[in-house]
N, C-alpha and C positions, 0 to 999 in steps of 0.2 A: 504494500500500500504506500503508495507518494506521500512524503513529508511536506514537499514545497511541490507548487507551479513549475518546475523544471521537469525537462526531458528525462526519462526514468534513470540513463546513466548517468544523469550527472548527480540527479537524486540520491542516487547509492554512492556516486562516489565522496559527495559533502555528507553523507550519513557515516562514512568509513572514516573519513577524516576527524570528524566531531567525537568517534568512538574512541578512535586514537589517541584525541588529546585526551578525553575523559580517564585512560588510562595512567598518564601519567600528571596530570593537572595536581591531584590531590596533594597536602603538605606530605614533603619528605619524600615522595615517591621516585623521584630523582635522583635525591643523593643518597636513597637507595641502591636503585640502579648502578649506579657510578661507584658504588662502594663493594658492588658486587665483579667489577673489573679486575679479571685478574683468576687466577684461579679459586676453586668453591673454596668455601668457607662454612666452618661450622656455625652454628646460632649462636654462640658466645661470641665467635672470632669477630663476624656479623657487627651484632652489639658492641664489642668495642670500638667500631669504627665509625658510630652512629650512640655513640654513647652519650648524646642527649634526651632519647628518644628512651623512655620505661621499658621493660618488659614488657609491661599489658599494653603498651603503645605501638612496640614493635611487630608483635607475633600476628595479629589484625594485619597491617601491612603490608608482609613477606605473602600472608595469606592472596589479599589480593592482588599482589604481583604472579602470584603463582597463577590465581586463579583467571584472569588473563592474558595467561600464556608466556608472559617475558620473562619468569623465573621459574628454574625448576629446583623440586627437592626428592633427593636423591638419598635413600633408607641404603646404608649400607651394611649397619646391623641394627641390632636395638637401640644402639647406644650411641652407635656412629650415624650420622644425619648432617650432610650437606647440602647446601644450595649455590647457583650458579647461575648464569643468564642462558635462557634457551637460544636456542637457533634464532627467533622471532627478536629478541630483546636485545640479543646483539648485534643485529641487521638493524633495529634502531639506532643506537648509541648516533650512528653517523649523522644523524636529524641535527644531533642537538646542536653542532658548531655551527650551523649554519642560522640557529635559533641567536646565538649568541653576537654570529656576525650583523644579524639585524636588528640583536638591540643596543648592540654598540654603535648602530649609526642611527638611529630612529628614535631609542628614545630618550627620554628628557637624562640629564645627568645633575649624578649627584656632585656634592662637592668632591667628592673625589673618586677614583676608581671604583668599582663593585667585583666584586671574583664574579667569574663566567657563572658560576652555581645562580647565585642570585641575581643575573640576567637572563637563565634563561625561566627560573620561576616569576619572576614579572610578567615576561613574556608572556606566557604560560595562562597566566591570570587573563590578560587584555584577548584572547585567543579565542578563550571560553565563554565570555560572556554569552548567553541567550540568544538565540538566533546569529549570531555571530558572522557564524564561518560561510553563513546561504548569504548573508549580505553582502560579505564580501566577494562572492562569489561573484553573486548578481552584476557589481558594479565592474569590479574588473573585466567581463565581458559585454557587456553593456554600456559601460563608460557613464553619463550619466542618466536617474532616475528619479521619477518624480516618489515622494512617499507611497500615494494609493498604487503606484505600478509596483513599488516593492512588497506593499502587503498583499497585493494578488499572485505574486510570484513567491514569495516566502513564507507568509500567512495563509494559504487560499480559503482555508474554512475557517477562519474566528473574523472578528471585524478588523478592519483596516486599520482603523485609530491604533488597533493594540500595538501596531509598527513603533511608534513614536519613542517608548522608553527607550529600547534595544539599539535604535536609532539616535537617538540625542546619547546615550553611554558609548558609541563610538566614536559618536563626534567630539565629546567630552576627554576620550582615550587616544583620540588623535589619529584611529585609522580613517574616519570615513571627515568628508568636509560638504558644504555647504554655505550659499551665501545670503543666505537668511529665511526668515520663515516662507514657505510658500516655494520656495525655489527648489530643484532639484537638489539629489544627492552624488556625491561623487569620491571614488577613492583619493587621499589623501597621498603623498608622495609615501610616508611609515605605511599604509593600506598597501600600495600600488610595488610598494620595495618586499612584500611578503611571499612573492612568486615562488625563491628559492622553495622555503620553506615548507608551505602548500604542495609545489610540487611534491617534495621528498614526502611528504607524510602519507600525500597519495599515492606516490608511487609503494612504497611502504605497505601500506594497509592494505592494497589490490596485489602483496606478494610479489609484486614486481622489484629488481633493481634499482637503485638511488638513480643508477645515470640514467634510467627513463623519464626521469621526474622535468630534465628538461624541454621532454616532448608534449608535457601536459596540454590540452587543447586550450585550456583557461588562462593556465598559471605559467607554461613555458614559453612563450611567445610574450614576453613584455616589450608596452607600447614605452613611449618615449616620456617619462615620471613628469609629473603635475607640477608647477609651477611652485617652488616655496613658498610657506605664509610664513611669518613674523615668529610664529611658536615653533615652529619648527628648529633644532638644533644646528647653530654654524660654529658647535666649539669643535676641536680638530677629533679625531678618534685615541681612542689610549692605544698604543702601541699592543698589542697582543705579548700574551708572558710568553706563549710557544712558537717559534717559527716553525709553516710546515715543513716536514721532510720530504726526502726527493729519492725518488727510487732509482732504482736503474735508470737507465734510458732517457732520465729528464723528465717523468712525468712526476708533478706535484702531487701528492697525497698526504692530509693532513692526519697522525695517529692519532688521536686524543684516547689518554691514558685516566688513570682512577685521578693522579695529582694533578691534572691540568686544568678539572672542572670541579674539584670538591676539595674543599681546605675547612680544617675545623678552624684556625687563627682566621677569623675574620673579623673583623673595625666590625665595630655598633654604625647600623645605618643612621643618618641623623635625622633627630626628628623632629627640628624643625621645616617650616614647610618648603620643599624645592622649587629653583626661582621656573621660570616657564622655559621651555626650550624642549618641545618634542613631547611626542605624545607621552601620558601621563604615565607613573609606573602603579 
């Protein structure tokens, strides 16, 4: 049964992608993941490498990473019990730097650098929102739209009006833009720079390879990025901690390892409020 006004493939492919993030959206479920880099680890081992996180906080967790497939747990007596990233969960992992490169350029910064971890759970956050991912979809092939066309394409069975929240918290969040009430909607250059991403998570999720991701009908063919507004970020990029490596032959390939995106020593974000510059975190 169709979610949205969209053609049935593309219907399942914005419902695979929305399940995707829902998998790892949740607190901790990342630097989960990323702590499970490397070979298995027993539940202690586990816990001390996420040793903020309870017993009774943890074991829930592991449970539903398992239980969607990105982690498995492997009985190899009574006593002995380890977990590791499946097939699925590590054919992820390559998502995430590309999450990372786009909130290094996209969104708002803070006084000072952030570790990749807690750029890509911002991200992560602004991804999820409520109809989200069809919006996005919508305008990046469509370029711009009016509200009632988008709730007969995203919405088709509730009332239109209900468009408006899901709609004014992007525009709030910095993907989608607009020039005042009444006027159409349109991706944002942070909306419009989300291709990579998109791509991969769809390529992803349909079992397919990363490098397909730039053949995506929607997401792989970017037009020429929207014109900057004033909130948008013109401070320079922070240097990246890893340069990638280079294999044989000259081809770049970036490894991203358990230390490149998870560090327990991290700065107290601050919390006073961040001056404007990019969509919001």
């Amino acid at each position: 049964m169709a979610l949205t006004g969209l053609p049935p493939d593309t219907d399942a492919d914005i419902a695979r992608v929305t399940e995707a993030l829902a998998m790892i959206t949740p607190r901790w479920n990342v630097r989960i993941l990323l702590a499970l880099s490397g070979p298995p680890l027993r539940y202690s081992e586990l816990a001390a490498k996420v040793s903020w996180l309870q017993n009774g906080q943890l074991h829930p967790k592991i449970k539903s990473l398992c239980d969607a497939g990105l982690v498995q747990r492997t009985e190899h007596t009574s006593r002995h019990v380890t977990y590791s990233h499946t097939g699925r969960g590590a054919a992820l992992l390559p998502v995430l730097p590309l999450i990372v490169a786009w909130a290094e350029e996209h969104l708002e910064k803070a006084d000072g650098p952030l570790p990749a971890i807690e750029q890509i759970e911002d991200s992560l956050t602004l991804l999820t929102r409520r109809h989200a991912a069809a919006i996005l979809w919508v305008l990046k092939s469509r370029g711009e739209v009016s509200s009632r066309a988008l709730a007969t394409i995203v919405i088709p069975s509730s009332d239109w009006t209900n468009i408006y929240p899901p709609l004014r918290q992007l525009v709030a969040d910095g993907l989608v833009d607009t020039d005042g009430i009444g006027q159409p909607y349109r991706l944002s250059a942070a909306g419009d720079g989300l291709g990579p991403v998109f791509g991969a998570l769809s390529a992803w999720s349909a079992g397919h390879p990363l490098t397909q991701a730039a053949r995506h009908p929607v997401w792989g063919h970017p037009r020429a990025a929207p014109a900057s507004k004033p909130w948008i970020s013109q401070h320079p990029r922070p240097t990246p901690a890893t340069p990638p490596q280079t294999r044989a032959g000259g081809a770049s390939h970036t490894t991203w390892q358990d230390r490149d995106l998870f560090s327990h020593a991290t700065t107290a974000r601050p919390k006073a409020a961040l001056p404007a510059g990019g969509p919001r975190r």
